[in-house]
N, C-alpha and C positions, 0 to 999 in steps of 0.2 A: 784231485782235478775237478774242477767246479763241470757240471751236468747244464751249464746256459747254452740254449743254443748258439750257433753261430750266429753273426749276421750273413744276411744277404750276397753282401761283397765278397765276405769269407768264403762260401762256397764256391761264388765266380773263379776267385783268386786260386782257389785249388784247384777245380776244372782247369784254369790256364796253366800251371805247374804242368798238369799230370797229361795236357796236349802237348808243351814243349817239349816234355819226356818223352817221351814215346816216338815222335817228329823226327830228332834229333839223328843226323845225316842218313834221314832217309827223306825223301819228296812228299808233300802232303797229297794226300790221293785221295779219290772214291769210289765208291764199292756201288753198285747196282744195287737196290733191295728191290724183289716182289718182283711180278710177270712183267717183262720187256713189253714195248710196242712197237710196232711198221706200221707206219704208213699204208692206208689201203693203193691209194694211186699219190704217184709224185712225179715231180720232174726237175733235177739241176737248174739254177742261175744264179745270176749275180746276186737277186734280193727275193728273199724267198715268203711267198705269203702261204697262209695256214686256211684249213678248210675244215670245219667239225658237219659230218650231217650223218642223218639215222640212215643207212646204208640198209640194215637190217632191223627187225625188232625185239627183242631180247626175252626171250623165254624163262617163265615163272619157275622157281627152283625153290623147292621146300628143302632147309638146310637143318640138319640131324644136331648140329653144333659138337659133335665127335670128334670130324676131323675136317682139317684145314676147306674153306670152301673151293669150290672147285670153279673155273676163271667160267665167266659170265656168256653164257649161248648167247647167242643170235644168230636167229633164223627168219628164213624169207624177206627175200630179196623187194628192194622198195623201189619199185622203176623212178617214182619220182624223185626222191632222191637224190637217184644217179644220174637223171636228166640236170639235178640241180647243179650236182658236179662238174656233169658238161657245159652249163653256162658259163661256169667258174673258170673251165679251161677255155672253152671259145672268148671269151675276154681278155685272159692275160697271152693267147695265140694272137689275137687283133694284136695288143697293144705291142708287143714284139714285133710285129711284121707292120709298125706304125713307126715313119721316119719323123711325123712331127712330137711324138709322146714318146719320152726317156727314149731316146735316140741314142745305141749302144751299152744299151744295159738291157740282158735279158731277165725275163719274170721266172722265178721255177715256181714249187709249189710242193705242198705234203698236205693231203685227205687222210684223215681217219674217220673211224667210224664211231658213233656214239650208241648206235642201237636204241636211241633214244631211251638213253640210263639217266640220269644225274649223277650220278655215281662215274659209271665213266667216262661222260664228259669233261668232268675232271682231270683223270687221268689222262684223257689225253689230249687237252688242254699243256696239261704241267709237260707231258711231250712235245708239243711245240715249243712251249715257253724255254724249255733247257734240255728238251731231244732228251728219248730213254727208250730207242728203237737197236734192236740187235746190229750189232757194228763189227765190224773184221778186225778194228783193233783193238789191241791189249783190254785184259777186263778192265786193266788199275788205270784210270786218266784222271787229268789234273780237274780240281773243282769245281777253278774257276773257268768259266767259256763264255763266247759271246752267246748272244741270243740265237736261237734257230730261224727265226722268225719274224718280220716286221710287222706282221699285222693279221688278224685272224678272223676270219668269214665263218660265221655260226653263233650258235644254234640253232638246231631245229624248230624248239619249240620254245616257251617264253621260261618253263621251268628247269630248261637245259642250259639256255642263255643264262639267267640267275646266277647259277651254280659257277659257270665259266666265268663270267664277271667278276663275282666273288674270287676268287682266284686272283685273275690278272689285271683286274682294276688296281690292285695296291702297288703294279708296278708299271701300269700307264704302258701296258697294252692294246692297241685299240682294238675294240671288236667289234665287227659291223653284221649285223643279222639282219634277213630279208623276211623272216620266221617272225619272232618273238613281238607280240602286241601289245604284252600288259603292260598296262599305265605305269607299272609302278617302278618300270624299268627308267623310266624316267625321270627317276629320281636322283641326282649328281651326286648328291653328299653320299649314298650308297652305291652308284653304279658310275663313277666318273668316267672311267673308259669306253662305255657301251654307248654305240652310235646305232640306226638303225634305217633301210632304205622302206620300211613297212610303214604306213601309218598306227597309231599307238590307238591301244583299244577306249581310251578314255571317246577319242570320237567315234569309235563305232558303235560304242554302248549307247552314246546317247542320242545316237543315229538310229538304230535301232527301236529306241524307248520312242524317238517321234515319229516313225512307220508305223508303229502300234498304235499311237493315238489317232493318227492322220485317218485310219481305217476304223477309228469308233469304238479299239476294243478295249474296254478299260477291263477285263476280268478274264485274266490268263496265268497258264499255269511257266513254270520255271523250269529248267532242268541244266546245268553245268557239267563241268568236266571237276572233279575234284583237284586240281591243280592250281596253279598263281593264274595260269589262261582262264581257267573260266571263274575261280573264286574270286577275281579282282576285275572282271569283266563285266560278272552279274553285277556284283556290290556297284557297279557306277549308273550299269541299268538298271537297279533297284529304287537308287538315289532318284534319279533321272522320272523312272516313272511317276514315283511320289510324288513329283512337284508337278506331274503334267495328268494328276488325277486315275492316273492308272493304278488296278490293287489288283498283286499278285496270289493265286487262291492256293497254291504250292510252292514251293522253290528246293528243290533236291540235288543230291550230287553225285556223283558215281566215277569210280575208275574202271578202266579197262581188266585189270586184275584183279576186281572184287568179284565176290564168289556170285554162286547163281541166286542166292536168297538173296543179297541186297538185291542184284538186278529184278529180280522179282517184286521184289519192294516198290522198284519206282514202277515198274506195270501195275501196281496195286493202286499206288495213289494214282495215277493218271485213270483209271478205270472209278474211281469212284470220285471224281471231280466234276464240276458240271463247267467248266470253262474250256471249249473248243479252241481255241490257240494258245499253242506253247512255242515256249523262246528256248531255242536250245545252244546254250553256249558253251558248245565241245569240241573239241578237234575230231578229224577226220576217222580216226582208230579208233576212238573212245565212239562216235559214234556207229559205226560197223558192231559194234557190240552189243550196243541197245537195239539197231533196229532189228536182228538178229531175234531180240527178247519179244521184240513187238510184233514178228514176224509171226511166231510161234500163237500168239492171243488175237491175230487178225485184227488189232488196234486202228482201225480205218476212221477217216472222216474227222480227225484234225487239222487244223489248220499249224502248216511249223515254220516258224520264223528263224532263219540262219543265220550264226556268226559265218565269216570265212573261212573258220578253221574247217567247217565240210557242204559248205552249199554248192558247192562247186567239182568235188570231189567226183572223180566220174568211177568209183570202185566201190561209193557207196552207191549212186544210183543203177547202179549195175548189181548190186543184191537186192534192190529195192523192187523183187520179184511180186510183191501183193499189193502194189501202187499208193502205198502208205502214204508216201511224202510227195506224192504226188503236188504241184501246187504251192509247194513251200517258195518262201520268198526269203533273200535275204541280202547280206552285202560283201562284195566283193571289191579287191582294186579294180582302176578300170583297163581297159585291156589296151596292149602295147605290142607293138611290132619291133622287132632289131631284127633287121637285114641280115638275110644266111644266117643266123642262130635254128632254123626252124630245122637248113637242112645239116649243120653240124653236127646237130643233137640227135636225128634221122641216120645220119651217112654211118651206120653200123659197121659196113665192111672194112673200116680204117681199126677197129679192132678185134678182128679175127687174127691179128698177126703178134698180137700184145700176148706176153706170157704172163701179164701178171693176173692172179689167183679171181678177183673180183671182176677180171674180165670176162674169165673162164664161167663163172658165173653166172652172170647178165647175160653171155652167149647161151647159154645151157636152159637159162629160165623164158627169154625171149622166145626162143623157136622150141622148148620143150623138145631138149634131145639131151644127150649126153656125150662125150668126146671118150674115143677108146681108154683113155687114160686115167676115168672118171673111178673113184674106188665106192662108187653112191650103190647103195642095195638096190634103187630104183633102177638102174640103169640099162638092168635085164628088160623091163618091162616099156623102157623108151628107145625110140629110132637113136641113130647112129650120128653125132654131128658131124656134116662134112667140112666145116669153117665158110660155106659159101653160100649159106641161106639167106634169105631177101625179107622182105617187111610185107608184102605184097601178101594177102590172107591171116596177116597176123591179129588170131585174134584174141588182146591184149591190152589194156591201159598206156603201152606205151605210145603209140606214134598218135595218141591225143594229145592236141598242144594247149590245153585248157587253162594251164598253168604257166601261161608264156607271160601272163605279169610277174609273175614269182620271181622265175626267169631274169626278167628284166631288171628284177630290182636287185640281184647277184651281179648283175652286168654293172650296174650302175655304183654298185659297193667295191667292186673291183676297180674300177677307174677311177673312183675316190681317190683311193690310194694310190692309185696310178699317178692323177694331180697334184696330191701333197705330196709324195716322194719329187718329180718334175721342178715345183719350185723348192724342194730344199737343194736339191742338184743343181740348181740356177742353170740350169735345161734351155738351150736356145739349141743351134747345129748340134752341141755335142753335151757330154754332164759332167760336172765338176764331182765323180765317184769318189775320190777322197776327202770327201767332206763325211764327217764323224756324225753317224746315224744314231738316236735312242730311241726308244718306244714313245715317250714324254712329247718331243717334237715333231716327230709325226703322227701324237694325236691333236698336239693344238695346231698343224696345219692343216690335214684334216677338217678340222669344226671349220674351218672359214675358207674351205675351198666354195668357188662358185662357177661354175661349168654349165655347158650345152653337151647333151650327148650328142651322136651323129643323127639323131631322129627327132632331134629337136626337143628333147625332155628336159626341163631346171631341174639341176641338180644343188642342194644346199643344207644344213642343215641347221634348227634355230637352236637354241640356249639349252634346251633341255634332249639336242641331240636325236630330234624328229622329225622328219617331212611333213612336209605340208597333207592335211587327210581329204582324201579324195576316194570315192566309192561309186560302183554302180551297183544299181538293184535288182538283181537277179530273180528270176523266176520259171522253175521246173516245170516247163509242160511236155508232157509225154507226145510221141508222136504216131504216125500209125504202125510203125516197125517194132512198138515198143519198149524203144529205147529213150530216154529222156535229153530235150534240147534245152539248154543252160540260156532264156531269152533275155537278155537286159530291157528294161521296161522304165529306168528311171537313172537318175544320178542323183547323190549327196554328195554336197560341197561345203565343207568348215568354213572356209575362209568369206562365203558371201553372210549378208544380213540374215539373222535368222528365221525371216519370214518366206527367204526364197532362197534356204540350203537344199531344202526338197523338193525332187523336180521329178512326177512321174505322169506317166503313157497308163493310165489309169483304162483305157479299150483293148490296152493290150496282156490284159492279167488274163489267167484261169487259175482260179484256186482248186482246192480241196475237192476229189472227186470228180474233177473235169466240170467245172462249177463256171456259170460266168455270174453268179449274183454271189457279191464280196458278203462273205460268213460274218457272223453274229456269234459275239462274245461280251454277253454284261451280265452282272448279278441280277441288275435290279432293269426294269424298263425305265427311259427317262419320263421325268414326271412330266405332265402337260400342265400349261398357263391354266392357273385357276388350282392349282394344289401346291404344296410344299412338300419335301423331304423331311423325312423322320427318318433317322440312324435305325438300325436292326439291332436291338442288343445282344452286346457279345460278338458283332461281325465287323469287318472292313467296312469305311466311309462308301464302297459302292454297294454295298447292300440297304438296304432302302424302303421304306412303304411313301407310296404318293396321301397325304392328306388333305381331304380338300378345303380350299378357305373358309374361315366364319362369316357369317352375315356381315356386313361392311368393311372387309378384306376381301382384296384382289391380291392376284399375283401374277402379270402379263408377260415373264418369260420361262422358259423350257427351264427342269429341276432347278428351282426358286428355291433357298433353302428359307425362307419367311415370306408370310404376306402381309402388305399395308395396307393401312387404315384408310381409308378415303373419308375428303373431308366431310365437315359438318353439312355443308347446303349440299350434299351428293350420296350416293349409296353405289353398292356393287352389283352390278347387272347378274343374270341369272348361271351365268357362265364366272363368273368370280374371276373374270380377267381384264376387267376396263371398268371405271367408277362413272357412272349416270346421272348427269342432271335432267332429267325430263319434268316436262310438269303431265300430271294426276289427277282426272276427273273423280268426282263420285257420283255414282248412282245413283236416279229415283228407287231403286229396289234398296240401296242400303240405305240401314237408321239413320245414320250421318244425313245421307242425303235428303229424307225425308224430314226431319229437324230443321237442316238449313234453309230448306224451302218451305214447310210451314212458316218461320220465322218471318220470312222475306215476303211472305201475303200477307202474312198477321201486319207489318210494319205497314205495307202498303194503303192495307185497308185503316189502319188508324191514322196514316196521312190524309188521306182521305175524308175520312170525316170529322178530324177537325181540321180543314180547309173548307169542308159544310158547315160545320160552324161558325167558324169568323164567319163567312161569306153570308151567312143568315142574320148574324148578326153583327155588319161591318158599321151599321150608323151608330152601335153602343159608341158611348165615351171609352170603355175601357178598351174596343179593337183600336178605335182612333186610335188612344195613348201610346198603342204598341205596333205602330205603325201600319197601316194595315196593307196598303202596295208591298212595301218589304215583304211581309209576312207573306202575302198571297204567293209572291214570285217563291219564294226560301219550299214553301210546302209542295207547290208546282213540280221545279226541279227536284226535288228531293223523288217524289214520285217517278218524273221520268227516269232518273236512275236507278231504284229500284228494280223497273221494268227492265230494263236496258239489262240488272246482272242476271236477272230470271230468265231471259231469253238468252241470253250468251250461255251460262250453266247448261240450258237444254239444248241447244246448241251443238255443243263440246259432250254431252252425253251422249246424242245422237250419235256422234262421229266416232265417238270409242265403241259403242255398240257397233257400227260400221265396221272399223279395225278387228275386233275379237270373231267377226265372221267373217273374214277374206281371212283372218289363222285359220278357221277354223275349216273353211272351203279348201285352202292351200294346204292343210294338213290333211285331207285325204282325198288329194290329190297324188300327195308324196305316200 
């Protein structure tokens, strides 16, 4: 028996054998593998859309690799989140109880939780896409099944979005996130299904980069979130700055689950840097960690420039106990109103009567009680829930509506699909439901929906699956309570001309330290008219020495990197920033002058006498022959002019003698 492998086909061919076999009058079925999932919150209808958001945050687990690992903690409850949720359902609640949008077809819905994993976002992702949540029927069901889901709202963040796109991009599910900024998400050929109600970080970055120069700071330090959010955020603000003259003296990265020596690390380079503003481009969590670090080394009197992922954030400024980030400026959507979302999201008491577990929850962490039911070791040590506690002293990050853009734009992603479902339904009085739904055409109806919400906001999306970028410029000043008020002070705008995208209230800052004079951050001072730049070797284009021009070079603008030659009939005044034609006496006291006017008597006097000459002797033949009228006038004139330069010379010497003593009077005066 010859030892060649088979081919390729051969094996297939076998595989299919040894499936017909086995098949063979029994139903083809499938089997579960690995840990089931539920839904955190759901609800029945006719067309069901999907919700991924970090619910919780997922606790660090050092694994022995012994034995099987054990399924993924998540701990502490993330109010925002679950407000994000309630946007989710206050929308497809509107749109139900709406007779002009899909009129007879109700919205349900299935939330899970991601914990903010990559990992399992995934998984439960692949749960909506084909449902693997504990079911009351038989283990054994059939294969094949429709989708669970038309459309899926998330993730949280840009490297959870990734992950889930990756996924359900290859089978033209659409996903729409109000989270996920980085640029690179928008990219088709790798992320075809991913749509997005956020503006994409490509314009914040470089929104960002010209805030930084707008304020003069060309020498600042860096610091990211080690993820796709901040590693592809920086990278555009990096870009960005370079071409607008700006030089970064650091640029560092860190995650929330690096140990305390890297975080240490970056307190090290920031303590030994001489550039007062840093750009910090981190999410919210990630940044609670550092300031945490920086809390501890009393890091004050930076100036911090914010992405959105935490300028905004009111659980960092509420750790923000040593007034560190006091002053920090940075960008945010700008802020939006949708009618009764404020009090949906508020009216608690509609879930004290909900059994399900994440309710139980949210009640438990809200008002910090426990229900008799609770099996928490803490629960000795906390009051009693009665299901009928209020908002009224609560005090907590939740009934802050600081995040009602966020909000807005979950609202606006749900209606999406509210609209492209509408016209595949050819949706007038009533909906044509038996028209055959796939993920594929409601995401190319989708891309080309174009709508008004109820509050007057265009909704659309272009080619690459992104809103239009629109920001305002946020700026932390404390107030006398202590607490810090999030002031907007400016707007950026993508879509105008680029000399008036940025629009700020420049009286209405306070930086760093309760500061009203905008901080100073450069290597080098700029050079003044009358010197040039010379590079620092070995350092960044903003490090620098001023050298000042050589004798007939000027240089008449601020950091001149060369100065010019002025011409020949001119010279460089004393200040080497403007070229001089004057005219220049000389002195009786100098040679020169002394010289010139000997000369000018000497000449005089020998006109002189021989014009006594002829004149003595006008009757010779030889004066005749040489005219002697001629002669007498030519000798005459020549004299008066003479006299004429002697007297102007002294003159013009006088008067500069005059000038050098009104300097000299006027100089100590001053």
């Amino acid at each position: 028996m010859s030892t060649q492998r088979w081919p390729e086909w051969g094996w297939a061919l076998l595989q299919l054998l040894l499936v017909v076999s086995f098949s063979q009058g029994e139903e083809l079925v499938c089997q579960q593998r690995g840990d089931q999932e539920n839904p955190e919150l759901s609800k029945d209808g006719d067309i069901i859309l999907g919700g991924i958001f970090n619910f919780h945050s997922w606790k660090v687990r050092q694994d022995t690799y012994t034995h099987k690992p054990l399924p993924m903690e998540c701990t502490s409850l993330n109010f925002r989140q679950f407000q994000c949720a309630q946007a989710m359902i206050f929308a497809l609640e509107e749109i139900n109880n709406s007779t002009d949008l899909l009129p007879g077809i109700s919205l349900g819905y299935k939330m899970y939780d991601s914990c903010g994993s990559a990992a399992r976002s995934v998984k439960v992702a692949l749960a909506l896409a084909n449902g693997n949540e504990v079911v009351s029927s038989p283990i054994k069901a059939p294969c094949t099944r429709p989708g669970q889901v038309q459309a899926i709202m998330g993730g949280s963040s840009s490297s959870t979005s990734m992950a889930i796109a990756d996924v359900v991009g290859p089978f033209h599910f659409p996903l729409i996130s109000a989270f996920a900024t980085c640029a690179c998400l928008s990219d088709k050929t790798k992320y075809p299904s991913f749509l997005r109600t956020v503006p994409s970080d490509y314009y914040q970055s470089r929104a960002l980069a010209q805030l930084v120069k707008h304020f003069g700071w060309t020498w600042v330090g860096a610091i990211r979130t080690n993820d796709d959010y901040g590693n592809n955020g920086m990278a555009t603000f990096t870009e960005t700055a370079q071409q607008l003259g700006i030089c970064l003296e650091y640029s560092v990265s860190f995650f929330r689950t690096d140990s305390s020596n890297k975080i240490k690390n970056v307190i090290d380079i920031i303590k030994a840097s001489t550039s007062k503003v840093i750009v910090a481009f981190v999410l919210a969590i990630d940044m609670v960690v550092l300031l945490q670090a920086l809390s501890q080394h009393n890091l004050t009197g930076y100036q911090w420039v914010g992405s959105e992922g935490w300028i905004i954030d009111t659980r960092t400024a509420e750790m923000d106990t040593h007034h560190i980030l006091d002053g920090a400026i940075g960008l945010f959507i700008p802020k939006a109103h949708v009618s009764s979302m404020r009090e949906f999201i508020l009216d608690v008491k509609t879930f004290n009567s909900s059994s399900n577990k994440l309710f139980t929850e949210f009640w438990e962490t809200l008002f910090n009680c426990k229900f008799k039911q609770s099996n928490s070791s803490s629960a000795e040590n906390q009051r009693e829930c009665t299901g009928h506690e209020d908002l009224t002293g609560v005090q907590n990050s939740f009934p802050d509506m600081s995040l009602m853009p966020t909000y807005n734009n979950i609202y606006k992603g749900v209606y999406a699909v509210a609209h492209a479902l509408h016209i595949i339904f050819g949706c007038n009085k009533t909906c044509n439901y038996k028209v055959q739904m796939d993920p594929l055409t409601i995401l190319q109806h989708i891309r080309k929906i174009h709508f008004k919400t109820k509050e007057g906001d265009e909704v659309f999306f272009n080619e690459k699956g992104d809103l239009p970028a629109k920001y305002e410029i946020i700026n932390w000043q404390p107030t006398e309570k202590g607490i810090v008020d999030f002031v907007t002070v400016g707007l950026y705008d993508a879509s105008l001309p680029a000399d008036k995208q940025l629009s700020l209230q420049r009286q209405y800052f306070i930086w760093t330290q309760n500061s009203k004079e905008v901080p100073v951050s450069v290597c080098s001072e700029n050079c003044p008219p009358g010197t040039r730049k010379v590079l620092q070797k070995g350092k960044p284009v903003c490090c620098y020495d001023c050298i000042r021009c050589a004798e007939g070079e000027i240089s008449n603008m601020t950091d001149s990197i060369t100065c010019e030659r002025c011409h020949l009939e001119s010279w460089s005044n004393e200040r080497k920033d403007s070229c001089v034609k004057e005219a220049e006496f000389l002195s009786y006291e100098e040679i020169m002058g002394t010289l010139l006017t000997a000369a000018a008597l000497f000449g005089t006097c020998m006109t002189a006498v021989v014009a006594a000459i002829f004149f003595t002797h006008r009757t010779t033949p030889i004066v005749r022959a040489n005219n002697s009228e001629l002669s007498f006038l030519l000798l005459f004139s020549l004299n008066v002019v003479i006299e004429y330069l002697i007297e102007s010379y002294q003159d013009a010497s006088d008067d500069d003698d005059d000038d050098d003593d009104d300097d000299d009077e006027e100089g100590k005066e001053n």
